[in-house]
PyMOL Python script that loads the backbone (N, CA, C, O; Angstrom):
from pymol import cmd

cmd.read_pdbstr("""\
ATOM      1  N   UNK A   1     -12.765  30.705  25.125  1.00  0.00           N
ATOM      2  CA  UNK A   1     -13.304  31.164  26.393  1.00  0.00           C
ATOM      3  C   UNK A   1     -13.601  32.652  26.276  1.00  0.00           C
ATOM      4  O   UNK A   1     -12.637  33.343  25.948  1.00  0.00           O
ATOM      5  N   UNK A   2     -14.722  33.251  26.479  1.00  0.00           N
ATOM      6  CA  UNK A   2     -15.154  34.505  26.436  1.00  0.00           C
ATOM      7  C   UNK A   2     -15.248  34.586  28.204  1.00  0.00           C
ATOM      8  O   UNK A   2     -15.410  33.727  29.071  1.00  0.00           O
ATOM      9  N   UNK A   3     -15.044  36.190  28.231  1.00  0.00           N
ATOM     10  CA  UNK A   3     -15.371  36.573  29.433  1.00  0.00           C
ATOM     11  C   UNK A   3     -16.028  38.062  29.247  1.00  0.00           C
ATOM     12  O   UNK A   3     -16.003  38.641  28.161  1.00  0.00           O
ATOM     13  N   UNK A   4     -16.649  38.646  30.490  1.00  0.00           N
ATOM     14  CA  UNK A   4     -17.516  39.790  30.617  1.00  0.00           C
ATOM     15  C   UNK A   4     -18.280  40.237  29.720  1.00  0.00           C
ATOM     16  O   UNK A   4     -19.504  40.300  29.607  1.00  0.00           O
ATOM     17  N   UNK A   5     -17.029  40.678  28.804  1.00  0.00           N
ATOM     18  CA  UNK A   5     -17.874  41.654  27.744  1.00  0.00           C
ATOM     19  C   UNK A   5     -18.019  41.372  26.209  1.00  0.00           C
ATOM     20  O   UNK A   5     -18.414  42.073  25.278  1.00  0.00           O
ATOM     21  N   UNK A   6     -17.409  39.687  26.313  1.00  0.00           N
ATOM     22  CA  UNK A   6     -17.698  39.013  25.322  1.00  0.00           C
ATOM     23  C   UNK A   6     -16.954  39.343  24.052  1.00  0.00           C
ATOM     24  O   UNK A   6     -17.475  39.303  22.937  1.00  0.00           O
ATOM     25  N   UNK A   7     -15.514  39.720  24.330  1.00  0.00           N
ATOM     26  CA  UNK A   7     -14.162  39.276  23.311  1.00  0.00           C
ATOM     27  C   UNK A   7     -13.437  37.988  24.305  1.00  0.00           C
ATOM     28  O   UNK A   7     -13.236  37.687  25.482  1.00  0.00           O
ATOM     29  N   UNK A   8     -13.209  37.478  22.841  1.00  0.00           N
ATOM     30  CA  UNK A   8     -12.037  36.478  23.582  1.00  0.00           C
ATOM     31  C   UNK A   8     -10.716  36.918  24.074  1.00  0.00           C
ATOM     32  O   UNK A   8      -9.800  37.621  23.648  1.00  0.00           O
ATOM     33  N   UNK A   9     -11.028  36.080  25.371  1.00  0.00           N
ATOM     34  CA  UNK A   9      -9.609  36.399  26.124  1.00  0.00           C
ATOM     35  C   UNK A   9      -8.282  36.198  25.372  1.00  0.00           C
ATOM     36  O   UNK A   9      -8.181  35.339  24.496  1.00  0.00           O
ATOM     37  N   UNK A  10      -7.184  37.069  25.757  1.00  0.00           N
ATOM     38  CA  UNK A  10      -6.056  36.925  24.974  1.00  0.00           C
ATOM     39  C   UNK A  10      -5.243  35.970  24.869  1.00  0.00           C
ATOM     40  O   UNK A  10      -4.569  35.796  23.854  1.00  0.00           O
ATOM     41  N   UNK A  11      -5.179  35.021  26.172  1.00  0.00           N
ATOM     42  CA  UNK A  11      -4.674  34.277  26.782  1.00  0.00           C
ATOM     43  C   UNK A  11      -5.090  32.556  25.898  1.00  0.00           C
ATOM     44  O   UNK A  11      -4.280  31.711  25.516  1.00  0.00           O
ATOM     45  N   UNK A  12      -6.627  32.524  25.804  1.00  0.00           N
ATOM     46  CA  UNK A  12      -7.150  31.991  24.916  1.00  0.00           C
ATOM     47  C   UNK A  12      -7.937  31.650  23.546  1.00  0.00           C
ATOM     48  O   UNK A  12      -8.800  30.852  23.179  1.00  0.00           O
ATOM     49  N   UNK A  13      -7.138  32.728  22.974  1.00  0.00           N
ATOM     50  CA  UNK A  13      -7.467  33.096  21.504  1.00  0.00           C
ATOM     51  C   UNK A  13      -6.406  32.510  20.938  1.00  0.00           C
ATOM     52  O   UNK A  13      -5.387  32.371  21.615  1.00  0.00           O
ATOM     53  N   UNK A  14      -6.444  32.133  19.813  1.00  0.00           N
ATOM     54  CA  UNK A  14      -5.720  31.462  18.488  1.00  0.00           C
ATOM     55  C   UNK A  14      -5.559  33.429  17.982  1.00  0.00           C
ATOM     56  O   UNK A  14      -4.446  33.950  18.058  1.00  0.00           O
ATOM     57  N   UNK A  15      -6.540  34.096  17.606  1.00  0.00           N
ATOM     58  CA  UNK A  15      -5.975  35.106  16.687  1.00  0.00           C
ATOM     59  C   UNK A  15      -5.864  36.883  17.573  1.00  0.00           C
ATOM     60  O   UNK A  15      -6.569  37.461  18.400  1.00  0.00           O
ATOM     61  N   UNK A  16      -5.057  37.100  17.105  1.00  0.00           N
ATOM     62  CA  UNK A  16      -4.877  38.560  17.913  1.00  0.00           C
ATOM     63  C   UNK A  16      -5.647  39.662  17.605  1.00  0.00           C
ATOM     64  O   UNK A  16      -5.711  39.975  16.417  1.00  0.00           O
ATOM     65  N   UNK A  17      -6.575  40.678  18.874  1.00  0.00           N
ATOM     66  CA  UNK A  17      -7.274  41.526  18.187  1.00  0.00           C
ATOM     67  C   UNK A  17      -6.869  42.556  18.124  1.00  0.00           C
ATOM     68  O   UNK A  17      -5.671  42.517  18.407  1.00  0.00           O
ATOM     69  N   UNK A  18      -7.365  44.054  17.780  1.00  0.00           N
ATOM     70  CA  UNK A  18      -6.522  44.953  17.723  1.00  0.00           C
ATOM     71  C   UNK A  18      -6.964  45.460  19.216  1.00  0.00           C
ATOM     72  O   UNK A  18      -7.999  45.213  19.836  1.00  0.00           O
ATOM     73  N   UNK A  19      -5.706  46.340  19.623  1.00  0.00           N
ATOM     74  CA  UNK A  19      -6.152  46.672  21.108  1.00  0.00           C
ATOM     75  C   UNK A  19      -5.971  45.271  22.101  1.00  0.00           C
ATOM     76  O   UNK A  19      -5.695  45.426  23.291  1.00  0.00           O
ATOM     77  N   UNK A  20      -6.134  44.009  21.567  1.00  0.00           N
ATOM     78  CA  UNK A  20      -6.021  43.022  22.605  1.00  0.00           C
ATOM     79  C   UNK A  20      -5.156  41.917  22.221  1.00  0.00           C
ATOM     80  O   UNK A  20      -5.619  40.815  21.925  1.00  0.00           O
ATOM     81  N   UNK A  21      -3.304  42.310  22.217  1.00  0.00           N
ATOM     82  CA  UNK A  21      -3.041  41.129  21.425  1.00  0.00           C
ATOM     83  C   UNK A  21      -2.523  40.148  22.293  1.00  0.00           C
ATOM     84  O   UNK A  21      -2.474  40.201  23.522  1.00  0.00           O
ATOM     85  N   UNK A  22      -2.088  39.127  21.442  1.00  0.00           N
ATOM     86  CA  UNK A  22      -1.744  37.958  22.189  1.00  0.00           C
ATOM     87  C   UNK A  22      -0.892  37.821  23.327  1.00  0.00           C
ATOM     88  O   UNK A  22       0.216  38.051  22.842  1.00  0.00           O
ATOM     89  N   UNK A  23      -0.735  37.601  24.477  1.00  0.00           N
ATOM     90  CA  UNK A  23       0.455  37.258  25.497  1.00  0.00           C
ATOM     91  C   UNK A  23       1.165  35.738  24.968  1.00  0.00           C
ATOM     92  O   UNK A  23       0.697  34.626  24.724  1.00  0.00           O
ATOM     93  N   UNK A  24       2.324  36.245  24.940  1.00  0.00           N
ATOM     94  CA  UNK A  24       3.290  35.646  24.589  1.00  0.00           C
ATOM     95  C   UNK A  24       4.414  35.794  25.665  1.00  0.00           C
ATOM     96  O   UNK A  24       4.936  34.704  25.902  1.00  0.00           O
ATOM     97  N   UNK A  25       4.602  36.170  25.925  1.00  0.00           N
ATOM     98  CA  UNK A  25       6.086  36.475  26.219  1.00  0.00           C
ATOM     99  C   UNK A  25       6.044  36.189  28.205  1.00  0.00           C
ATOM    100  O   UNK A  25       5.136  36.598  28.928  1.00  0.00           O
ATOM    101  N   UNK A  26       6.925  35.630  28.545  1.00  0.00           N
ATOM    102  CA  UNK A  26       7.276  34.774  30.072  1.00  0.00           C
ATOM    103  C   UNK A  26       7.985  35.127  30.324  1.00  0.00           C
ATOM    104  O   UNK A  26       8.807  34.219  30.444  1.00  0.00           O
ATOM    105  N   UNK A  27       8.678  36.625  30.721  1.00  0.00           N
ATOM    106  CA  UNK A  27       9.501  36.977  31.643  1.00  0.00           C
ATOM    107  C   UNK A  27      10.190  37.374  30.862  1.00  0.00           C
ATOM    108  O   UNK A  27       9.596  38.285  30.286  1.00  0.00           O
ATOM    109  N   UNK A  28      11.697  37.155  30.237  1.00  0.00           N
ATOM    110  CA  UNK A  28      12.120  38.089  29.723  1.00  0.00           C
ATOM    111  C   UNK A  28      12.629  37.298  28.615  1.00  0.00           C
ATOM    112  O   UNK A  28      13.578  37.679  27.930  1.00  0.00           O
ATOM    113  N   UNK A  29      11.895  35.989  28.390  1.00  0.00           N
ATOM    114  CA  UNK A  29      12.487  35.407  27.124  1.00  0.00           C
ATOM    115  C   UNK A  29      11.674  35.384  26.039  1.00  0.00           C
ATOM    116  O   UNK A  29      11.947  35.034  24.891  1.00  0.00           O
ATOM    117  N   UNK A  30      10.425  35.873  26.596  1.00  0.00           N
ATOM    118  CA  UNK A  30       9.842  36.288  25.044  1.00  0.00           C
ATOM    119  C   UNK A  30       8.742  35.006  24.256  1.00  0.00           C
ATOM    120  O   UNK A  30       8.227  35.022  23.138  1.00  0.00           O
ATOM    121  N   UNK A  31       8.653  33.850  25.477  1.00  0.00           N
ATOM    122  CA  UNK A  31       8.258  32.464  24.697  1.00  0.00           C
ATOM    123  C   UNK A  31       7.312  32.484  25.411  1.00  0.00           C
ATOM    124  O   UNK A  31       7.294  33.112  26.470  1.00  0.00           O
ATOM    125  N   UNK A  32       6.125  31.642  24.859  1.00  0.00           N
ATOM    126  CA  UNK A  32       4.696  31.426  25.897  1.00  0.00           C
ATOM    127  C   UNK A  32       5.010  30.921  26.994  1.00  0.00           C
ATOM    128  O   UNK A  32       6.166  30.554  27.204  1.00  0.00           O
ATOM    129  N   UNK A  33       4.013  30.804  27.926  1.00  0.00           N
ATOM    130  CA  UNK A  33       4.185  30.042  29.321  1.00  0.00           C
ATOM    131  C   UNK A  33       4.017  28.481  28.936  1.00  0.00           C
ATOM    132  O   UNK A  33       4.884  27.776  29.453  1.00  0.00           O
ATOM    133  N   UNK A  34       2.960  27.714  28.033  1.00  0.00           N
ATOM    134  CA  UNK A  34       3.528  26.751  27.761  1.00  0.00           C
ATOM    135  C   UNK A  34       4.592  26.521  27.016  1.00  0.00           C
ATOM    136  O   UNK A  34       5.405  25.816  27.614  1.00  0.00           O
ATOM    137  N   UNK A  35       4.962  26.872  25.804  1.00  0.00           N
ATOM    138  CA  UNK A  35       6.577  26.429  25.564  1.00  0.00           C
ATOM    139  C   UNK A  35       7.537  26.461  26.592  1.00  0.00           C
ATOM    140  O   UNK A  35       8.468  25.664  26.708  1.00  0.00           O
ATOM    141  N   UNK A  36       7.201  27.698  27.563  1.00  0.00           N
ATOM    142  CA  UNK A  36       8.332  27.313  29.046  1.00  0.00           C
ATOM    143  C   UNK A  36       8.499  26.100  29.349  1.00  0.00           C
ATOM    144  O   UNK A  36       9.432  25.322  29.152  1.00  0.00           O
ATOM    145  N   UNK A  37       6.823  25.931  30.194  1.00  0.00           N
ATOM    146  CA  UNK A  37       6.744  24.788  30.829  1.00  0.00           C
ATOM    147  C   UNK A  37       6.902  23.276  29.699  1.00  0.00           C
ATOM    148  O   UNK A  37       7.317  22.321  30.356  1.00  0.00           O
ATOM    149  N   UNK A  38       6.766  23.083  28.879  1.00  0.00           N
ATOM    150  CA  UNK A  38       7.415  22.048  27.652  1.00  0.00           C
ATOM    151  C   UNK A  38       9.311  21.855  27.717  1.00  0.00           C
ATOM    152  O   UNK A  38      10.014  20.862  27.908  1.00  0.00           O
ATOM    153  N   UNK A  39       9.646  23.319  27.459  1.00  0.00           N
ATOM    154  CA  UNK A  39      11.135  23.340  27.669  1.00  0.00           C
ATOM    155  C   UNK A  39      11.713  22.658  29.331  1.00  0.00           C
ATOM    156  O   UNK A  39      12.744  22.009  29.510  1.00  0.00           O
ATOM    157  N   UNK A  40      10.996  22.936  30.063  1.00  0.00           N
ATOM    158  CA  UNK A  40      11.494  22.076  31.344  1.00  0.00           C
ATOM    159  C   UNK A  40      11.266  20.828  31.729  1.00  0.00           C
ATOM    160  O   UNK A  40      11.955  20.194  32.528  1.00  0.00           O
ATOM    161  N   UNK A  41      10.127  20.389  31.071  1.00  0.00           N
ATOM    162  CA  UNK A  41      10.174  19.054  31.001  1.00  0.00           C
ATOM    163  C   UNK A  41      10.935  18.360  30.223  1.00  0.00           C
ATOM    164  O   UNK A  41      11.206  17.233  30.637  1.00  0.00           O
ATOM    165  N   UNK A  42      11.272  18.603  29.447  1.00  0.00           N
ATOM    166  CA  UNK A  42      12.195  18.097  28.387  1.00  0.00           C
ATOM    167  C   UNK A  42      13.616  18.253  28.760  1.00  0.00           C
ATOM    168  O   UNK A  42      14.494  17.501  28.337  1.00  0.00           O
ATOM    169  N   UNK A  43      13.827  19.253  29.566  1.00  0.00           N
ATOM    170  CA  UNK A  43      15.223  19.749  30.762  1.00  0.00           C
ATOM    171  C   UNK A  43      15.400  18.424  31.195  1.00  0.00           C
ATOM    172  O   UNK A  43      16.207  17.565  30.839  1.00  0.00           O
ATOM    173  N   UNK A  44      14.242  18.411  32.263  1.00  0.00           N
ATOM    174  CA  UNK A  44      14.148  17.279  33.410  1.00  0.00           C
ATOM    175  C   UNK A  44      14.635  16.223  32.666  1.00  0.00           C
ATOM    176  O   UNK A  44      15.818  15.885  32.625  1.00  0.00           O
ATOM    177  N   UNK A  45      13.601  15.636  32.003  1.00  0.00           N
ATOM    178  CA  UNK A  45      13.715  14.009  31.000  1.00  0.00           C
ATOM    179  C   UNK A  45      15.224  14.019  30.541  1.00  0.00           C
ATOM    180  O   UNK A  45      16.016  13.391  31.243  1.00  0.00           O
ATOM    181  N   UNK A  46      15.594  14.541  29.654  1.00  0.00           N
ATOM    182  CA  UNK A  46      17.078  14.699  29.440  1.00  0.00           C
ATOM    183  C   UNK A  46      18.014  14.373  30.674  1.00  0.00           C
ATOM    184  O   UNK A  46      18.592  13.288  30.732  1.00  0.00           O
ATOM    185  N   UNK A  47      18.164  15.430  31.755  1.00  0.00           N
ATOM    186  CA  UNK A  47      18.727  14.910  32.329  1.00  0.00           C
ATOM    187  C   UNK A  47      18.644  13.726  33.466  1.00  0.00           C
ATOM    188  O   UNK A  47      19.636  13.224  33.993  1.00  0.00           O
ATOM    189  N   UNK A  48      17.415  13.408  33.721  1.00  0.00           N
ATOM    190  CA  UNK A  48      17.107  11.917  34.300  1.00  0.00           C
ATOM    191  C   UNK A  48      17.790  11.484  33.438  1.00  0.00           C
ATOM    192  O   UNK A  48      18.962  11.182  33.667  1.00  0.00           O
ATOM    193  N   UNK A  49      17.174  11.328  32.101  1.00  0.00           N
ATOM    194  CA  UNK A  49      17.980   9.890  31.054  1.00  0.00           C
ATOM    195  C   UNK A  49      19.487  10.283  31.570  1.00  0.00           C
ATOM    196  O   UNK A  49      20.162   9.428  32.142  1.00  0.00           O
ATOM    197  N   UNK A  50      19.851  11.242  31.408  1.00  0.00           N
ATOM    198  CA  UNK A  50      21.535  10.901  31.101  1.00  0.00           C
ATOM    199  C   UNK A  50      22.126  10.334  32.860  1.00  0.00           C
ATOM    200  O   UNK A  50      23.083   9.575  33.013  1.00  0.00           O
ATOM    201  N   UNK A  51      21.272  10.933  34.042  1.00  0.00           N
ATOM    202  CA  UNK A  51      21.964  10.122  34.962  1.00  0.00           C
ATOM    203  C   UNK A  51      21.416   8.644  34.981  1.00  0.00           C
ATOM    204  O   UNK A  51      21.748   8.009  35.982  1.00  0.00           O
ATOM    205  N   UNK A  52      20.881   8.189  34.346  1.00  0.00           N
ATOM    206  CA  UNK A  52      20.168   6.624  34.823  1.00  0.00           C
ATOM    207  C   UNK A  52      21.404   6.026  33.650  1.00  0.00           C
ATOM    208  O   UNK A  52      21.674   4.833  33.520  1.00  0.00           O
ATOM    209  N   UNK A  53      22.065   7.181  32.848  1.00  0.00           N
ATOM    210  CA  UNK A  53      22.855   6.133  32.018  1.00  0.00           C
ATOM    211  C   UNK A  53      24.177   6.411  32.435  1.00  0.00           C
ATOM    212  O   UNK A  53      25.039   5.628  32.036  1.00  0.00           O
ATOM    213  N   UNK A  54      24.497   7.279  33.093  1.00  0.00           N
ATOM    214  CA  UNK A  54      25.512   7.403  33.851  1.00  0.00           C
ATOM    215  C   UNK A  54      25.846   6.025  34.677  1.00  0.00           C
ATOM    216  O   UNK A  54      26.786   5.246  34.519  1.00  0.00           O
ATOM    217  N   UNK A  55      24.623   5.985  35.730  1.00  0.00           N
ATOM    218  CA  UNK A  55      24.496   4.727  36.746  1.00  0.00           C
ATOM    219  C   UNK A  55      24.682   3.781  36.569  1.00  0.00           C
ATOM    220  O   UNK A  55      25.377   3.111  37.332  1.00  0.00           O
ATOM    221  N   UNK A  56      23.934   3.122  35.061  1.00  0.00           N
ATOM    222  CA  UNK A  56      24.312   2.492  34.629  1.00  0.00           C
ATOM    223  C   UNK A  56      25.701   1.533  33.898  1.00  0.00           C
ATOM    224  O   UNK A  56      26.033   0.353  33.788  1.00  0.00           O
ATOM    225  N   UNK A  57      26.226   2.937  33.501  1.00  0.00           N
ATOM    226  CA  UNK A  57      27.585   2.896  32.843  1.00  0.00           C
ATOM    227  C   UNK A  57      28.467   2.364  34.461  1.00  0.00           C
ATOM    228  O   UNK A  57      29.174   1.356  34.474  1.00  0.00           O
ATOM    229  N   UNK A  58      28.279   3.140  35.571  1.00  0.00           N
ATOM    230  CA  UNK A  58      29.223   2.405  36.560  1.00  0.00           C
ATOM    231  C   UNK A  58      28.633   1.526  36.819  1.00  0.00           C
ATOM    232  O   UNK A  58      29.627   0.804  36.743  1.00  0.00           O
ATOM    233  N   UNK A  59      27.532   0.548  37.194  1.00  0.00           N
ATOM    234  CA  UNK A  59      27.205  -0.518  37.313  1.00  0.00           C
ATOM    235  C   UNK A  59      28.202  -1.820  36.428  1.00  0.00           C
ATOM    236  O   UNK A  59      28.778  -2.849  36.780  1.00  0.00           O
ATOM    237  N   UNK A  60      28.046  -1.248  35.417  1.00  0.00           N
ATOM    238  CA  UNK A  60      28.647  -2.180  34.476  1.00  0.00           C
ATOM    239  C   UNK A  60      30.216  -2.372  34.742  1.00  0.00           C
ATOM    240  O   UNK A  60      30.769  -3.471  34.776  1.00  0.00           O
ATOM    241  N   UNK A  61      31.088  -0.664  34.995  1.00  0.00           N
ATOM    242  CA  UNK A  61      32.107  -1.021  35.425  1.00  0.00           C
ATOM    243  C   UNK A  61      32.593  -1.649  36.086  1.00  0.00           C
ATOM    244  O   UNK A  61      33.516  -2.437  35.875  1.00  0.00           O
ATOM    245  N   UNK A  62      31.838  -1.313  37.374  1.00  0.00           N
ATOM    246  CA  UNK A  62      31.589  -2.401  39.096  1.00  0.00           C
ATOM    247  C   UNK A  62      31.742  -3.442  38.350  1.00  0.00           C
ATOM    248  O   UNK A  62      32.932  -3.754  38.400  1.00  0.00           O
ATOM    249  N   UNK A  63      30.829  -4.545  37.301  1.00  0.00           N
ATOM    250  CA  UNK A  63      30.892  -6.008  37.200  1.00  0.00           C
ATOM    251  C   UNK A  63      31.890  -6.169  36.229  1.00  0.00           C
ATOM    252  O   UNK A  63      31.867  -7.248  35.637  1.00  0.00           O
ATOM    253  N   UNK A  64      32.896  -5.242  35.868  1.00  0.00           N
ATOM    254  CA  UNK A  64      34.071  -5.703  34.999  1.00  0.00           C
ATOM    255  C   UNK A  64      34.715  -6.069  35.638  1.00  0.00           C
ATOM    256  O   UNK A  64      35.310  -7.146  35.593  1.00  0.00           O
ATOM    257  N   UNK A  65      34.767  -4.996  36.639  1.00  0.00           N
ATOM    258  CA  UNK A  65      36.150  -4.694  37.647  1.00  0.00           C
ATOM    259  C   UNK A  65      36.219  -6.148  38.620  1.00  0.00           C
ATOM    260  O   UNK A  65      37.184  -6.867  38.878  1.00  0.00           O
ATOM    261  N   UNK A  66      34.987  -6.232  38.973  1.00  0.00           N
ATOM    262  CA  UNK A  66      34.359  -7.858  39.707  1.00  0.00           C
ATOM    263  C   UNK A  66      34.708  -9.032  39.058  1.00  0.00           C
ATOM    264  O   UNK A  66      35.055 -10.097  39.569  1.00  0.00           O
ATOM    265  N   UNK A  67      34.578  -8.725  37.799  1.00  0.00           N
ATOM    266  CA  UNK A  67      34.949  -9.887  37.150  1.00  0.00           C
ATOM    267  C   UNK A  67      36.343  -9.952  36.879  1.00  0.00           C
ATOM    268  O   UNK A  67      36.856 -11.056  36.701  1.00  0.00           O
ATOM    269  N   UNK A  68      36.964  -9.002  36.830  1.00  0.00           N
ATOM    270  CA  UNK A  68      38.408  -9.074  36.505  1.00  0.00           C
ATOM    271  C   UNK A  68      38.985  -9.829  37.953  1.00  0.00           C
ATOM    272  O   UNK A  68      39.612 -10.877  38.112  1.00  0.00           O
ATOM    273  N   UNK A  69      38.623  -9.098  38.646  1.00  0.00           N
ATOM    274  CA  UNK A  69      39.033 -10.295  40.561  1.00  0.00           C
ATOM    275  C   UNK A  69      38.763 -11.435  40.526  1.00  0.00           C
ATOM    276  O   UNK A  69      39.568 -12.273  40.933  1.00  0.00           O
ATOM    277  N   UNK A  70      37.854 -11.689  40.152  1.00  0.00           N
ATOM    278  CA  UNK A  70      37.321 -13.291  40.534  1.00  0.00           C
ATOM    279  C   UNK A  70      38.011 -14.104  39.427  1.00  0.00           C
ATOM    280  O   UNK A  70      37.860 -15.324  39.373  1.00  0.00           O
TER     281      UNK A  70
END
""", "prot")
cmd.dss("prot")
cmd.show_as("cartoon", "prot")
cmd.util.cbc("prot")
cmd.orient("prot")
């Protein structure tokens, strides 16, 4: 993507120019804004999975415990 004055933007360049280098860095950790946004999805997913296996895990208890009564 070029804009105005016809260097590529920094934002969307693969290579760094002099005077215009790459943005990298998201606040104070230093990582692109997509690797952020990658790292939180992968947050999220993780922990969905582990509560659906949590839930699971007591579900199962529930029908031990059920079955141990009956």
């Amino acid at each position: 993507m070029t804009i105005d004055n016809g260097y590529n933007h920094a934002l969307f360049s693969s290579k760094s120019r002099v005077g215009y280098p790459r943005r990298t860095s998201f606040g104070q950790r230093g990582i692109s804004f997509d690797r952020f946004i990658q790292e939180r999805l992968i947050n999220m997913v993780d922990s969905l999975l582990l509560h659906l296996f949590a839930k699971k895990t007591e579900i199962s208890a529930l029908r031990n415990n059920i079955a141990v009564l009956v």
